[in-house]
C-alpha positions as protocol buffer text, in pm:
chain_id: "A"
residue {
  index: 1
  type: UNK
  ca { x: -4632 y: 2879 z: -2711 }
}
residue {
  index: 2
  type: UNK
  ca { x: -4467 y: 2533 z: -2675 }
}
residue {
  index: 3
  type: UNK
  ca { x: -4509 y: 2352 z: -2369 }
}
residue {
  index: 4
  type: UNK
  ca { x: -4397 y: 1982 z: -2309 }
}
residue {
  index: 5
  type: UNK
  ca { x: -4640 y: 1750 z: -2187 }
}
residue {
  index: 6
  type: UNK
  ca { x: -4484 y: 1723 z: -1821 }
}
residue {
  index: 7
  type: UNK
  ca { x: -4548 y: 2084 z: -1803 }
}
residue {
  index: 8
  type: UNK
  ca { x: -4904 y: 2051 z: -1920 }
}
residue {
  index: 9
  type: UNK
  ca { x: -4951 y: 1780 z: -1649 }
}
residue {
  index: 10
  type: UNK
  ca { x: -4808 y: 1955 z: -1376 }
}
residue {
  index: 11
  type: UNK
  ca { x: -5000 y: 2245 z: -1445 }
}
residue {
  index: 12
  type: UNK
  ca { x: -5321 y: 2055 z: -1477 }
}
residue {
  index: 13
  type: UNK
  ca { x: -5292 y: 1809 z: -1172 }
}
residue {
  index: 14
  type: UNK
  ca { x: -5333 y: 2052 z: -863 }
}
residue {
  index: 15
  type: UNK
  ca { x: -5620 y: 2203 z: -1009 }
}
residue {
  index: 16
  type: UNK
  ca { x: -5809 y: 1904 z: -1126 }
}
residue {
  index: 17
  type: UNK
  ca { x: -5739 y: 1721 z: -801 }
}
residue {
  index: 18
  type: UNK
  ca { x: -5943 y: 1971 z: -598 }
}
residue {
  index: 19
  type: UNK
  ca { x: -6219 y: 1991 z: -878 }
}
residue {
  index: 20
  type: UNK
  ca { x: -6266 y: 1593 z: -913 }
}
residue {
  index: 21
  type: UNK
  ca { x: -6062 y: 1466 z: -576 }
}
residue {
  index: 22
  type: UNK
  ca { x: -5719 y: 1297 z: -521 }
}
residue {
  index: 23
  type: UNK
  ca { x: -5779 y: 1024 z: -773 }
}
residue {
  index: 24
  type: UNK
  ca { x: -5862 y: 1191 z: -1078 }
}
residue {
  index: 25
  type: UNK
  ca { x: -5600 y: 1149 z: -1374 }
}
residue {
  index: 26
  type: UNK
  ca { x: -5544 y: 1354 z: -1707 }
}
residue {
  index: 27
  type: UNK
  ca { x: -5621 y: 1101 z: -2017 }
}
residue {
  index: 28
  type: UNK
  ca { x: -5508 y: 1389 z: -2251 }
}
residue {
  index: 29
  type: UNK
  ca { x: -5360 y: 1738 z: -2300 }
}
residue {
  index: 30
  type: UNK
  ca { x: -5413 y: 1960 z: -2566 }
}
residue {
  index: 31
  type: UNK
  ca { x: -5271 y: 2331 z: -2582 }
}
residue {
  index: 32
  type: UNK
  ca { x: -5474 y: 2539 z: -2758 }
}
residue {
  index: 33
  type: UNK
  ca { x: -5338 y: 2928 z: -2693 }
}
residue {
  index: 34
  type: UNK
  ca { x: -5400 y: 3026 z: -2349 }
}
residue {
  index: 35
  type: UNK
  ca { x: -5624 y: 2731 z: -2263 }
}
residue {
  index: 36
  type: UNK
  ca { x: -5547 y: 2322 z: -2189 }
}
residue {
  index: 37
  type: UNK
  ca { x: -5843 y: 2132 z: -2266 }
}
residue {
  index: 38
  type: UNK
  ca { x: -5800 y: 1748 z: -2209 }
}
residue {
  index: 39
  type: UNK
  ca { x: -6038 y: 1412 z: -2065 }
}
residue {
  index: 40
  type: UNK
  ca { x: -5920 y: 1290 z: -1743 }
}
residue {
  index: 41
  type: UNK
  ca { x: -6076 y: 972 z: -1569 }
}
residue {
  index: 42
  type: UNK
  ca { x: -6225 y: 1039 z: -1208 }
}
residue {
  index: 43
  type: UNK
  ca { x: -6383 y: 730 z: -993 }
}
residue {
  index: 44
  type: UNK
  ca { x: -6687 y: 687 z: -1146 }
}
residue {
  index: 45
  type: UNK
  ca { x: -6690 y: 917 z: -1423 }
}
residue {
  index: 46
  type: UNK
  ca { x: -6500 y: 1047 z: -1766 }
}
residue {
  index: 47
  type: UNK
  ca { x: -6496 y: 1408 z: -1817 }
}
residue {
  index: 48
  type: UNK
  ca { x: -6376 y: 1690 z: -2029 }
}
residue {
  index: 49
  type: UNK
  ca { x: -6166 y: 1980 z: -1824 }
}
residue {
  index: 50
  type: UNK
  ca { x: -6054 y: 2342 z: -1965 }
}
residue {
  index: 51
  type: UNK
  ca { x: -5849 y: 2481 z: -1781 }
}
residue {
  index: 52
  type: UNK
  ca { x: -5730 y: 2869 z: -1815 }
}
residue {
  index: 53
  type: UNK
  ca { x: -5345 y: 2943 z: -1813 }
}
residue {
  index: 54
  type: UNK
  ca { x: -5379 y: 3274 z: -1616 }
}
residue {
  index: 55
  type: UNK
  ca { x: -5628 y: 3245 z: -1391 }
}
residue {
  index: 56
  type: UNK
  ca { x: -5583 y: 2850 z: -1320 }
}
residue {
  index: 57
  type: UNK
  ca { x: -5991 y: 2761 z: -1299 }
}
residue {
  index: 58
  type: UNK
  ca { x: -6039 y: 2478 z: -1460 }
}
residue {
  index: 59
  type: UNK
  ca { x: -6442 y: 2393 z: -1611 }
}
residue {
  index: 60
  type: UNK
  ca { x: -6488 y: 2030 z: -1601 }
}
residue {
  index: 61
  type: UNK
  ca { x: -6811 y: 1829 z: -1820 }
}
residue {
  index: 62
  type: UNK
  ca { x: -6918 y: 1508 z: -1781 }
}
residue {
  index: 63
  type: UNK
  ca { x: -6905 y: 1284 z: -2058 }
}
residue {
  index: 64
  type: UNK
  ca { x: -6966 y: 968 z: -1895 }
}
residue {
  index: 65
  type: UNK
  ca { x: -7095 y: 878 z: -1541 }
}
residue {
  index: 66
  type: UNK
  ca { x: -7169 y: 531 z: -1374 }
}
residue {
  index: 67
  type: UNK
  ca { x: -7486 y: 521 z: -1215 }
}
residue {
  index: 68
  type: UNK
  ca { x: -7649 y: 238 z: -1034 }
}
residue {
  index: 69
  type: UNK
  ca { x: -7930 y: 39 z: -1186 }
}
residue {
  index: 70
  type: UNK
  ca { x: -8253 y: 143 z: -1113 }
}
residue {
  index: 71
  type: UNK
  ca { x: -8457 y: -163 z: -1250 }
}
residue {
  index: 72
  type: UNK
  ca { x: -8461 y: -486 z: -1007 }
}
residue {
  index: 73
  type: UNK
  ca { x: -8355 y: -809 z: -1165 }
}
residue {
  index: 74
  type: UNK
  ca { x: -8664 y: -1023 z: -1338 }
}
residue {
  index: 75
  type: UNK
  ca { x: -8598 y: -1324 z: -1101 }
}
């Protein structure tokens, strides 16, 4: 099952904006039979999404997170 990539990003945005908030934005698509599985960039963090064609829940990862430094400069 073809689906263009507008298609894929249309059905991906509602349900990644309430997982990750109103600023979160798909990297990458991939269709992969009843499942889109991408990266998408959220403030502060990369992560990994799958997201089921059916049902519509999406299962987000972390792959990268910004944290703040936790050791106090030498000088």
């Amino acid at each position: 099952m073809l689906k263009s990539v507008d298609t894929l990003r249309d059905d991906v945005t509602g349900p990644l904006a309430h997982c990750c908030g109103a600023q979160a934005r798909m990297l990458t698509a991939e269709l992969h039979g009843e499942e889109v599985r991408g990266l998408a960039i959220c403030p502060g963090r990369v992560v990994r999404f799958v997201l089921d064609a059916h049902t519509h829940r999406i299962s987000t990862v972390d792959l990268l997170r910004l944290t703040k430094a936790s050791r106090k400069p030498a000088a």
